[in-house]
Backbone bond lengths (Angstrom), bond angles and torsions (degrees), N, CA, C in turn:
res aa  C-N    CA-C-N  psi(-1)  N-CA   C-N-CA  omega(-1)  CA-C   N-CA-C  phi
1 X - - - 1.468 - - 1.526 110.04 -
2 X 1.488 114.67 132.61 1.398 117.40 167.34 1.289 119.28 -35.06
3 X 1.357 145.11 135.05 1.466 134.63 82.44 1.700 103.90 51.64
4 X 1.204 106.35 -127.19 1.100 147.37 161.57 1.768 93.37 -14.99
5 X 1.709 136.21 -43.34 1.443 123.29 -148.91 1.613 113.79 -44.53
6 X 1.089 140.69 172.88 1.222 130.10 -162.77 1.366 150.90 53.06
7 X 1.319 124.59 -23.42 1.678 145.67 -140.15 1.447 70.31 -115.40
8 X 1.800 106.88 160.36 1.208 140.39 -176.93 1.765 120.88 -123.33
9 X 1.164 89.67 110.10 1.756 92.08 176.23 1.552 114.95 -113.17
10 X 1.571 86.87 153.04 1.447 86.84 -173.97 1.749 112.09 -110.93
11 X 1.229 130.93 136.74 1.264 95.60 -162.05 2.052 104.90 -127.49
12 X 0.773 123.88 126.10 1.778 120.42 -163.67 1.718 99.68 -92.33
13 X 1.073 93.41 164.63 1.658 102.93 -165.78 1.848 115.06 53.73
14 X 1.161 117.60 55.14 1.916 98.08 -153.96 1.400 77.20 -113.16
15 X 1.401 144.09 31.98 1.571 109.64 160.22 1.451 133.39 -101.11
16 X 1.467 100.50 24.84 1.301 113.91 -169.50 2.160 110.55 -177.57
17 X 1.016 120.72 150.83 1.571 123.45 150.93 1.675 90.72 88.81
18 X 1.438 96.86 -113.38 1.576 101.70 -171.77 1.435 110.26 -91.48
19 X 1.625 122.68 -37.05 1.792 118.33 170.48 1.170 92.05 -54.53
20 X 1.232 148.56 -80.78 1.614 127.37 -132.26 1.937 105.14 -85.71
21 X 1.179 109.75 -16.08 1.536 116.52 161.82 1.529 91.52 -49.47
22 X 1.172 130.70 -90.31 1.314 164.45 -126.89 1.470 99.16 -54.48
23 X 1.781 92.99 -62.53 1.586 108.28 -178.51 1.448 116.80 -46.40
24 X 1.500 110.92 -65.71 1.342 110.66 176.61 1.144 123.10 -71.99
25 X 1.649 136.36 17.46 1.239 126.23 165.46 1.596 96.23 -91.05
26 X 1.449 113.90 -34.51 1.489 111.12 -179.10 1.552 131.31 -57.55
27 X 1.223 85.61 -45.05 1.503 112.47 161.97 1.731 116.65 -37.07
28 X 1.212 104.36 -69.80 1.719 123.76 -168.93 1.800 86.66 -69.55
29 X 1.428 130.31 -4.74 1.488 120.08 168.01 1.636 113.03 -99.39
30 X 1.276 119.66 7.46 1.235 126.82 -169.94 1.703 107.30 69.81
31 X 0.778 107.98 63.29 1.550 118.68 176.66 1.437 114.40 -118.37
32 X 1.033 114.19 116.72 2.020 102.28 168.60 1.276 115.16 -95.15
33 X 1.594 72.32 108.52 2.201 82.63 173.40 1.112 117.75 -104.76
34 X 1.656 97.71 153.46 1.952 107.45 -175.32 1.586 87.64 -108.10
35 X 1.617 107.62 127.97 1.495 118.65 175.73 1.941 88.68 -104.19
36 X 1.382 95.43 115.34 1.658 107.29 154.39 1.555 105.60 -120.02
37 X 1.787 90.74 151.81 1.424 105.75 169.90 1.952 102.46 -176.07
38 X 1.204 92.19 -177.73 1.658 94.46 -178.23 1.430 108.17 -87.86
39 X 1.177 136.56 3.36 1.133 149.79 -171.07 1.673 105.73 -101.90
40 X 1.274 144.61 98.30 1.889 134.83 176.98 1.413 106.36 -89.53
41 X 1.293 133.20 -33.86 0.943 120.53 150.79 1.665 145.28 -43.66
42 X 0.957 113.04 -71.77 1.809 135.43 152.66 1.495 93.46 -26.94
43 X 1.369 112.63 -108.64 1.645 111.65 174.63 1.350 137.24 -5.27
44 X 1.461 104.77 -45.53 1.465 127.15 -157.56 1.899 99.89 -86.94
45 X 1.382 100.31 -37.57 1.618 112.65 174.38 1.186 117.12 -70.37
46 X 1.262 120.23 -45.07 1.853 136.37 164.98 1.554 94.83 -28.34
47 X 1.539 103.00 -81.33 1.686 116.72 178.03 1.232 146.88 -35.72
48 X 1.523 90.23 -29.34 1.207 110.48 169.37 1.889 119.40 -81.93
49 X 1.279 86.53 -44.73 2.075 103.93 157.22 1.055 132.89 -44.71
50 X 1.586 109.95 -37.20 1.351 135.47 -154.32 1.558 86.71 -96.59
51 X 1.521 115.40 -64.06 1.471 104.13 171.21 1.624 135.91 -60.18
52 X 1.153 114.41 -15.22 1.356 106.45 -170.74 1.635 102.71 -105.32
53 X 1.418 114.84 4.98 1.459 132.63 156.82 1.937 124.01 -92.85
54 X 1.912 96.68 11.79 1.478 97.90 170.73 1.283 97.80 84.33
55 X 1.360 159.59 8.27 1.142 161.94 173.68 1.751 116.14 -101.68
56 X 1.005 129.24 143.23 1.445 133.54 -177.27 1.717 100.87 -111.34
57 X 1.213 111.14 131.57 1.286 133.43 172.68 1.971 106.95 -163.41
58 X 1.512 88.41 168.08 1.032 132.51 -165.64 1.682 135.71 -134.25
59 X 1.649 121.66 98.24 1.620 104.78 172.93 0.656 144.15 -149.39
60 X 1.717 115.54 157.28 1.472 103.63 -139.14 1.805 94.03 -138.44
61 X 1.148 102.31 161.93 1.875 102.43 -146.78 1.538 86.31 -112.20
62 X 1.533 125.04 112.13 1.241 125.18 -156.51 2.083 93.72 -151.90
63 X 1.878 95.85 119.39 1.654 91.03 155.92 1.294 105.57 -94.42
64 X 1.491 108.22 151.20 1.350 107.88 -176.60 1.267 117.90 -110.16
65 X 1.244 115.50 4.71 2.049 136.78 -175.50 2.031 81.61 -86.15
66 X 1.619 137.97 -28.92 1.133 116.73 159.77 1.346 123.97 -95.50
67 X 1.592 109.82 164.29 1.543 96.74 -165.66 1.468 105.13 -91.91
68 X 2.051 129.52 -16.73 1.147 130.62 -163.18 0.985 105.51 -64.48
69 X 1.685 113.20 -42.37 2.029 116.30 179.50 1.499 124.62 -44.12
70 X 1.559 77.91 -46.05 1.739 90.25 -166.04 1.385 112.37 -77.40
71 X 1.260 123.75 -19.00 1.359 138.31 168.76 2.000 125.22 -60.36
72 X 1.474 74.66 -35.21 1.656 102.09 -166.27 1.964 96.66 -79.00
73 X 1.896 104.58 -44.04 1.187 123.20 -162.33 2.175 91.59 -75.51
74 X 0.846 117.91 -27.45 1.380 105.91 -176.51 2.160 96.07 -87.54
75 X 0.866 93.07 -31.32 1.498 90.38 167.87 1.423 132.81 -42.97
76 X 1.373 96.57 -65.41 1.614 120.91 175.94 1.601 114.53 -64.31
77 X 1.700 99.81 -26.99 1.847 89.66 170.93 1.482 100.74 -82.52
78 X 1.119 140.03 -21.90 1.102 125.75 163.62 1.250 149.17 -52.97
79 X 1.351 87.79 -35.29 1.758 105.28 -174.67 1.438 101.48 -100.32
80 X 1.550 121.70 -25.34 1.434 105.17 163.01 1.548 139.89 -89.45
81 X 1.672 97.83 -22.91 1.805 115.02 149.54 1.257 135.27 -89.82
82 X 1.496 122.85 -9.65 1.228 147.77 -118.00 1.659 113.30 -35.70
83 X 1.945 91.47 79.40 1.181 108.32 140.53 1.347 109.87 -158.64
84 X 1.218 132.33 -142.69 1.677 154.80 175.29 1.260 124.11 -170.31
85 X 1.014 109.53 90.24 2.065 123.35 -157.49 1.409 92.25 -99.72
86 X 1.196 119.32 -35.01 1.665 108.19 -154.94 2.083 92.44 -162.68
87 X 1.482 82.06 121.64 1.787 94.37 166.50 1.523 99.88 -130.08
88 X 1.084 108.42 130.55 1.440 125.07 -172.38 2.517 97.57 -121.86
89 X 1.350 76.92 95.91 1.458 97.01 179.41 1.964 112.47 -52.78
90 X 0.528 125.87 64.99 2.019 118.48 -158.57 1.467 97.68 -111.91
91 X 1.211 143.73 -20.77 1.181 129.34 -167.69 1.561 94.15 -81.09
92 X 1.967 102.11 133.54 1.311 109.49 170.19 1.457 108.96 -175.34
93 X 1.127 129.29 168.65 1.958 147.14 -148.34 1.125 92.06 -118.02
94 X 1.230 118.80 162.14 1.838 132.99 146.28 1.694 96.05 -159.76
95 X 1.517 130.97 0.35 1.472 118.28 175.28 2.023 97.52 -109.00
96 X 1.151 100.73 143.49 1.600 141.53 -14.27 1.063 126.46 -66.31
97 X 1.492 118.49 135.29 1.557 115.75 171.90 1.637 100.33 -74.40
98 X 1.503 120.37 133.33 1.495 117.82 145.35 1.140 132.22 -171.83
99 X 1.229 132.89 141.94 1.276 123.97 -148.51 1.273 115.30 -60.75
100 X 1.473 141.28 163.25 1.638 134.88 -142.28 1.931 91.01 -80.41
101 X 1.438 127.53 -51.93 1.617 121.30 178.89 1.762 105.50 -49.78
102 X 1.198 124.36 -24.35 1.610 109.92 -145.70 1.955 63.13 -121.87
103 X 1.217 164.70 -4.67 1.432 126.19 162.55 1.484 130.00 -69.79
104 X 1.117 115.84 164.70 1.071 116.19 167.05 1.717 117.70 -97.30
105 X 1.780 103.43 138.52 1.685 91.30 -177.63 0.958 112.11 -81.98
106 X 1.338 156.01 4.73 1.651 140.01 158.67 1.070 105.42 -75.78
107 X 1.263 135.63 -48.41 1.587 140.45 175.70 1.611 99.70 -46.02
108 X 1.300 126.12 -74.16 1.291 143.95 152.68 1.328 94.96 17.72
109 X 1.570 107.68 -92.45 1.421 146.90 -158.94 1.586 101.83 -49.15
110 X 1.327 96.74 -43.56 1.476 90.06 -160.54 1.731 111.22 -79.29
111 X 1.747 109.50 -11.62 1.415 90.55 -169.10 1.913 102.40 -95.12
112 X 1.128 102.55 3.24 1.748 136.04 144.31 2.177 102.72 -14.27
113 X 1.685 56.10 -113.27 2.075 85.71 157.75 0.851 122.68 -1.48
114 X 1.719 108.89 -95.89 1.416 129.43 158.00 1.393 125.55 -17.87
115 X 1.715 98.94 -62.95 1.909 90.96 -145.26 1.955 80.22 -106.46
116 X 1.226 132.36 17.10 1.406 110.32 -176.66 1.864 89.81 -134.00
117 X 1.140 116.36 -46.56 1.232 122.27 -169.64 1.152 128.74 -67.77
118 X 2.021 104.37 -36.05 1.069 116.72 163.40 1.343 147.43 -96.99
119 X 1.874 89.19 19.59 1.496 116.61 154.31 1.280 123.43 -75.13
120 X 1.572 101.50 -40.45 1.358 103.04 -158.57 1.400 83.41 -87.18
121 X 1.737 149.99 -47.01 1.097 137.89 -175.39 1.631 109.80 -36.48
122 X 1.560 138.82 -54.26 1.103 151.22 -153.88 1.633 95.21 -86.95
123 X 1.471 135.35 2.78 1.404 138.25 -171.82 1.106 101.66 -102.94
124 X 1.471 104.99 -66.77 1.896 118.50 170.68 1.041 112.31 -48.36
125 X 1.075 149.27 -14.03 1.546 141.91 -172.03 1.530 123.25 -108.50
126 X 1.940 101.42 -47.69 1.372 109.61 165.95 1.517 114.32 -81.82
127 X 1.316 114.48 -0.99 1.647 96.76 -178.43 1.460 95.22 -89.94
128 X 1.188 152.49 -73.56 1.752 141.45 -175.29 1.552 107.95 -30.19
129 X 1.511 131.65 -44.75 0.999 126.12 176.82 1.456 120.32 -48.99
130 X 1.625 101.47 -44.52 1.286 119.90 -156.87 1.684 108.75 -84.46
131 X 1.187 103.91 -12.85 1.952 127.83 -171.99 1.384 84.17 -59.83
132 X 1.582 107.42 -76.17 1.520 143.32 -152.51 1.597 94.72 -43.86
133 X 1.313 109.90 -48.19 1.704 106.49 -174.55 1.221 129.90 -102.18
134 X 1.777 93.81 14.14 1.564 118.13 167.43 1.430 118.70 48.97
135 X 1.188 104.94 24.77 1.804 113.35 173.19 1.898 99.46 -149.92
136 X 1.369 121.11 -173.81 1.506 132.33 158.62 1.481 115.01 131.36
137 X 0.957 106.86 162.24 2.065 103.48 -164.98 1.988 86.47 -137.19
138 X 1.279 91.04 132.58 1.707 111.65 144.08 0.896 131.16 -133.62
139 X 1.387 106.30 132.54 1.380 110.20 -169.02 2.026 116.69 -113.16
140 X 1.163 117.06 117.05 1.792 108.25 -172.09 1.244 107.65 -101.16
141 X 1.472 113.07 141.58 0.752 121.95 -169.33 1.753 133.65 -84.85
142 X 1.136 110.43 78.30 1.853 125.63 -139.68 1.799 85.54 -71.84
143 X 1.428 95.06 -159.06 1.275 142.51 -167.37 1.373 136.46 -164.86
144 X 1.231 125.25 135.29 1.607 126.00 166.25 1.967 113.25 -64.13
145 X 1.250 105.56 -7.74 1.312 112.35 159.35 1.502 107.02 -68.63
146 X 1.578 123.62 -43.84 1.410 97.36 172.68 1.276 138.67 -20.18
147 X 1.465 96.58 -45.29 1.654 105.96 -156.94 1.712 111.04 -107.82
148 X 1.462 105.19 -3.62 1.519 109.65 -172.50 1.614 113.43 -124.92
149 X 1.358 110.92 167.53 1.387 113.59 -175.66 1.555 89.83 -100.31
150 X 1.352 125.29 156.71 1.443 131.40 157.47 1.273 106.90 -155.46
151 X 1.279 117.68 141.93 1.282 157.92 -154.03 1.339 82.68 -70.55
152 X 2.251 141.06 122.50 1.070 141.38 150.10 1.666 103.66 98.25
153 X 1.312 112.45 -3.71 1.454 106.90 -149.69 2.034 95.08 -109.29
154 X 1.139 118.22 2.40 1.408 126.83 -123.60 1.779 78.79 -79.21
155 X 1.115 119.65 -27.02 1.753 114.60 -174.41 1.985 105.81 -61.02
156 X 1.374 93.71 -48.99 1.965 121.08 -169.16 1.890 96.03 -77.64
157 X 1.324 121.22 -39.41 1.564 109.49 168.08 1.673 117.26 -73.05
158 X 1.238 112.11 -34.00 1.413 107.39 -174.10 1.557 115.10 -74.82
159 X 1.648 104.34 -27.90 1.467 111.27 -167.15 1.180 83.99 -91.14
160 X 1.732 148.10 -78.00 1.280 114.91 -170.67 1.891 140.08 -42.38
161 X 1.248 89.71 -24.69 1.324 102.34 162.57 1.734 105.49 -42.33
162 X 1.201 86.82 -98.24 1.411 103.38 168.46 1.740 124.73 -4.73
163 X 1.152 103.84 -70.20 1.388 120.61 145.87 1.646 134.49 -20.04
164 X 1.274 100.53 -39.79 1.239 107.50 -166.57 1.629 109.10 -85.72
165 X 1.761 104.08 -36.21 1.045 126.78 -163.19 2.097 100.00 -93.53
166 X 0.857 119.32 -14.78 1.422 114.26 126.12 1.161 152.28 -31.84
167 X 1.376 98.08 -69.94 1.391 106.18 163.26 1.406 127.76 -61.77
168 X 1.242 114.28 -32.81 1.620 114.33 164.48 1.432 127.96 -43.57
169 X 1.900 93.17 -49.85 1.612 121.28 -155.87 1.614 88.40 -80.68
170 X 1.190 140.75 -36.19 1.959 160.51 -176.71 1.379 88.99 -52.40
171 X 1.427 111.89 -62.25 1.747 110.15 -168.61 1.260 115.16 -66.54
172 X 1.570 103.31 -65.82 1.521 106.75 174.37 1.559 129.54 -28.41
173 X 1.417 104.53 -29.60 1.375 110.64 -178.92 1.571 113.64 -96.16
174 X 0.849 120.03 -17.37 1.710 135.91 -157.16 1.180 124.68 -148.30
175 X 1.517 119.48 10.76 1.371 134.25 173.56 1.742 101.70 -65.05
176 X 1.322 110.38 -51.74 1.515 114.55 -172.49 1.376 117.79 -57.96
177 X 1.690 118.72 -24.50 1.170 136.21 157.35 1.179 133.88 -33.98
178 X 1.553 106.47 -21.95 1.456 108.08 -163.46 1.677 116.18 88.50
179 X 1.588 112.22 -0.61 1.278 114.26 -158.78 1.517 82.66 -108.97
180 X 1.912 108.83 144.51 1.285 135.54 167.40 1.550 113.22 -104.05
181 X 1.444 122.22 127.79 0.955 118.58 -177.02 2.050 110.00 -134.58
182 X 0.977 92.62 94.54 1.825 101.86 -175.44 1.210 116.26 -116.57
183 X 1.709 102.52 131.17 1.668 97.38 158.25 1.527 121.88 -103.51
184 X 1.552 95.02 174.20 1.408 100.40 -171.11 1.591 115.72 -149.79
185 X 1.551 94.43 102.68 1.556 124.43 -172.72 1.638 95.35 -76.74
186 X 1.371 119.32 105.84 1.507 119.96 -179.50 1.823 103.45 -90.58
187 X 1.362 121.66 -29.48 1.128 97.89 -170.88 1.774 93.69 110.06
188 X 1.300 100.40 -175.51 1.806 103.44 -179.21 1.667 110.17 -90.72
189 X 1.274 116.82 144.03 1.446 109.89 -149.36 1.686 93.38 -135.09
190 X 1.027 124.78 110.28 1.862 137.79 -176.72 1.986 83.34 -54.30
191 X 1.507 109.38 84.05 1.423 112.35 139.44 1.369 133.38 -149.26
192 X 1.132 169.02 -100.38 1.075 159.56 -179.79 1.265 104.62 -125.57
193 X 1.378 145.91 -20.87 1.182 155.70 160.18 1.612 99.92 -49.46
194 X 1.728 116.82 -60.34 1.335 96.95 -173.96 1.688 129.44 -74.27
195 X 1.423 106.97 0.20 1.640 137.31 171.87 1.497 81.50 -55.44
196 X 1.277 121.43 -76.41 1.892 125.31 -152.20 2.077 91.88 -66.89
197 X 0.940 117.49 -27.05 1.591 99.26 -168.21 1.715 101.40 -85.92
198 X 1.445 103.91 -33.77 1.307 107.16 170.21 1.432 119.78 -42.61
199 X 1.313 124.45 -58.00 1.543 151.42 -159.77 1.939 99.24 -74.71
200 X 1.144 90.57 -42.92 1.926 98.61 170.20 1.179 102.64 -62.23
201 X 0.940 159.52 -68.17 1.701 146.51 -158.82 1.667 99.07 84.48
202 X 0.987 123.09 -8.35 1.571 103.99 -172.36 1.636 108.48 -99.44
203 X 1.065 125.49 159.45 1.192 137.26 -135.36 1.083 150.03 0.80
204 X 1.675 138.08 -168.87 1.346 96.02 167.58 1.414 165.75 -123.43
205 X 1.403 79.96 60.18 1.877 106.84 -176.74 1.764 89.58 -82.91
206 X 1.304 112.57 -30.42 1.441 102.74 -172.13 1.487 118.00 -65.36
207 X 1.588 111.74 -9.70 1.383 127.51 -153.45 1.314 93.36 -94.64
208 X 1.938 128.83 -35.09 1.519 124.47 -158.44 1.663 102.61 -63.71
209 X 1.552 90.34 150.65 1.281 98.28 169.31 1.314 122.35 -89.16
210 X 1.348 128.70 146.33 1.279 114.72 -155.10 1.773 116.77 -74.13
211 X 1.292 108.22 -0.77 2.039 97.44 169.64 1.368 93.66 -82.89
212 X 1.525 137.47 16.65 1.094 117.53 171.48 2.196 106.93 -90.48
213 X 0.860 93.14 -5.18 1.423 89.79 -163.78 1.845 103.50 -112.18
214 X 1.902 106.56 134.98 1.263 98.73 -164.39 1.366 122.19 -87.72
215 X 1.588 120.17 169.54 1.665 98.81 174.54 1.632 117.16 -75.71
216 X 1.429 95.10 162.33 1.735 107.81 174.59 1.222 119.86 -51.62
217 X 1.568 116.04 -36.10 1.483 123.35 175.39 1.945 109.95 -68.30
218 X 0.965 134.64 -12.97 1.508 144.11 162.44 2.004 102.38 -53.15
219 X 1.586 87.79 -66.95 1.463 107.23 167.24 1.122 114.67 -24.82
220 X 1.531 119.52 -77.35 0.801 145.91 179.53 1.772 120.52 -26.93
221 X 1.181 103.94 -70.52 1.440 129.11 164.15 1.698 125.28 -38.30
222 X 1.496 98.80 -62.27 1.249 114.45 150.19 1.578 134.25 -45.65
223 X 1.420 112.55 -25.26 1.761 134.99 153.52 1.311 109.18 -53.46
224 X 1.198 105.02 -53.69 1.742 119.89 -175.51 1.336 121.68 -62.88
225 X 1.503 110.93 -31.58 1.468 117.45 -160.40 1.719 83.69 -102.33
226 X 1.581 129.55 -28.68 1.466 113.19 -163.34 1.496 103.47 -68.01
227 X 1.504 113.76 -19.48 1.491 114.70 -155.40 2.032 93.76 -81.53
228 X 0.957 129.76 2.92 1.133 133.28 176.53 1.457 123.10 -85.13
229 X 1.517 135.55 163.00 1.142 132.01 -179.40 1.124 127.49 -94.82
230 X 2.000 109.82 13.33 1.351 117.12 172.41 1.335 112.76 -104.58
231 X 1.750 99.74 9.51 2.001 111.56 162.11 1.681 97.13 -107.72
232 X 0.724 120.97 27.84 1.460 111.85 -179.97 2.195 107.44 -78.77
233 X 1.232 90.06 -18.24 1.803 101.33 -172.07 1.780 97.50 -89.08
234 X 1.154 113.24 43.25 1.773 110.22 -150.78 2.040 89.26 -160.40
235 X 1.155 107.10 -35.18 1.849 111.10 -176.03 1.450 96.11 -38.25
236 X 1.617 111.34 152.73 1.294 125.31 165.60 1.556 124.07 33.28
237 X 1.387 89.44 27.77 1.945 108.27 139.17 1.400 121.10 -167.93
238 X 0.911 129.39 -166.12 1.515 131.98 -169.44 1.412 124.60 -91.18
239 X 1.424 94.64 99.49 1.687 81.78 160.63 1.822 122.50 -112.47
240 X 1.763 94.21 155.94 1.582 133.56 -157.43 1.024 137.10 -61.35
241 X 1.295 152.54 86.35 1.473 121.51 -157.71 1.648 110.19 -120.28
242 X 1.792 100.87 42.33 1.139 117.52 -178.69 1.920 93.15 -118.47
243 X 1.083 106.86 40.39 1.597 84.55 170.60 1.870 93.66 -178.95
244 X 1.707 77.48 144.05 1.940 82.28 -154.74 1.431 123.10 -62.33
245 X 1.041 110.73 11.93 1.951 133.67 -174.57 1.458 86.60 -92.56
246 X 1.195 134.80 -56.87 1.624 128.38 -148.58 1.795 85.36 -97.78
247 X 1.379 125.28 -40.23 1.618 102.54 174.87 1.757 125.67 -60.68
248 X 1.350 91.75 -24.48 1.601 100.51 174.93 1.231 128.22 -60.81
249 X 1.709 105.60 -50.64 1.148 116.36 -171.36 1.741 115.99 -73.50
250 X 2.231 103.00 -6.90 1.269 79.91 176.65 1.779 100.85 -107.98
251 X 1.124 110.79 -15.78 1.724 117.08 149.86 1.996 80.41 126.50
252 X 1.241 92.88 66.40 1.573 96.55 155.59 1.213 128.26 -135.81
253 X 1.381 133.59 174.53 1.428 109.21 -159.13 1.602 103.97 -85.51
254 X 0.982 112.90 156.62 1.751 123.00 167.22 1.261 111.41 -53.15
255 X 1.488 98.64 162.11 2.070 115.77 -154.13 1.364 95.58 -76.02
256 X 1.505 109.09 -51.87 1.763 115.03 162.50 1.200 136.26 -104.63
C-alpha cells in the first residue's frame, strides 16, 4: 500500500499535460484527488475515468489568477475528503510567446495571474488548512526559466522566477508547521505547452525535437517521490529532473 494511501490532493491545472498525469497516477495510489481547472467538462471526464477505474476523485471548475475559486476549491476538498494532504500548484501559461517590445500588456498581465497569483492564491488557502492538521506538502510547479533569461519568454521567466521565490518564503514561514513546500523544475515535458513554444520559432527550446521532451507521467512520479522525506533536503527550492542525480533518486532513467 502507498505512502500517500488515503490522504487527499488537490491538484490545479489537472485537465490535461501534467495535472491530469498527476491526478491519475495519484489516484491508482489510493489517493483522492480533486482535479480543478477552467475547463468542467475535461475535468469532469478525468473523474469520471478515474472513478470507474476504482479511483476516487473529485471536480471542481476553479480560476486560479482569482482568489474566491481557489478559496472555495480548498473548501470543497475538505468537505468532500475532509482534509488537504497535498496541493500540487501546476496550473500555468507560456502562450503568447513574444518578445517584451512586440507583447501585449493584458496578455502580459494575465500570464501574471495565472502562473504568480495563482500560486500564491493556492498558498493562502492550503497553508491555514494545512496548520490545523499540523502536517501537508506543496508542491509548485517551477521551471529552469526560474533561473534563466530566454529570448520571448520574459512573462514565463519572471513569473517562474517569482514562483520560486515563494516557495522559499512558504517554507521559511511554515516549515515548523509541519508544512512542506517544494518546487519542481521538470525540464521540457511532451504537452501542449510545448506545441505553443514549438509554433513560436523563438529560441531554442523552440528548436528541440520532440523525443527530447519527457512524459507527464515521469512528472507525475516525481510528485510522488517529492511528497516523501527523502525530498525533504529539496524544501523551499527547486528540485530537477534535468540531471541524472535527481532522475535517480526518483528511479528514472538518466538524461543520457
Amino acid at each position: 500500500m502507498s505512502f500517500l494511501a488515503g490522504k487527499t490532493a488537490v491538484i490545479t491545472g489537472a485537465s490535461r499535460g501534467i495535472g491530469e498525469a498527476t491526478a491519475r497516477h495519484l489516484a491508482s495510489l489510493d489517493v483522492k484527488v480533486v482535479l480543478a481547472a477552467r475547463s468542467h467538462n475535461t475535468i469532469n471526464t478525468i473523474a469520471q475515468d478515474i472513478k470507474a477505474h476504482g479511483g476516487t476523485a473529485s471536480a471542481f471548475v476553479c480560476d486560479v489568477s482569482n482568489p474566491t475559486p481557489v478559496a472555495t476549491l480548498i473548501q470543497h476538498a475538505q468537505d468532500t475528503f475532509a482534509s488537504v494532504d497535498l496541493l500540487v500548484n501546476n496550473a500555468g501559461l507560456i502562450d503568447p510567446i513574444a518578445r517584451i517590445a512586440d507583447s501585449d500588456p493584458d496578455d502580459w498581465g494575465n500570464i501574471v495571474d495565472v502562473n504568480v497569483k495563482g500560486v500564491y492564491h493556492g498558498l493562502r488557502y492550503a497553508i491555514p488548512v494545512m496548520q490545523a492538521q499540523g502536517a501537508g506538502t506543496i508542491i509548485n510547479i517551477s521551471s529552469g526559466a526560474a533561473n534563466a533569461a530566454l529570448e520571448g519568454w520574459s512573462h514565463y521567466c519572471a513569473s517562474k522566477a517569482a514562483v520560486l521565490r515563494l516557495t522559499g518564503v512558504a517554507q521559511k514561514e511554515y516549515g515548523a508547521d509541519g508544512i512542506r513546500v517544494v518546487g519542481l523544475s521538470p525540464g521540457t515535458v511532451a504537452t501542449d505547452m510545448q506545441v505553443a513554444i514549438k509554433a513560436s520559432g523563438i529560441n531554442p527550446v523552440s528548436k528541440l525535437d520532440p523525443s527530447a521532451h519527457i512524459s507527464p507521467e515521469w512528472v507525475a512520479r516525481t510528485i510522488e517521490w517529492l511528497c516523501k522525506p527523502a525530498a525533504d533536503s529539496f524544501l523551499g527550492t527547486d528540485f530537477s529532473l534535468k540531471t541524472d542525480e535527481g532522475r535517480a533518486a526518483v528511479g528514472l532513467p538518466p538524461v543520457s
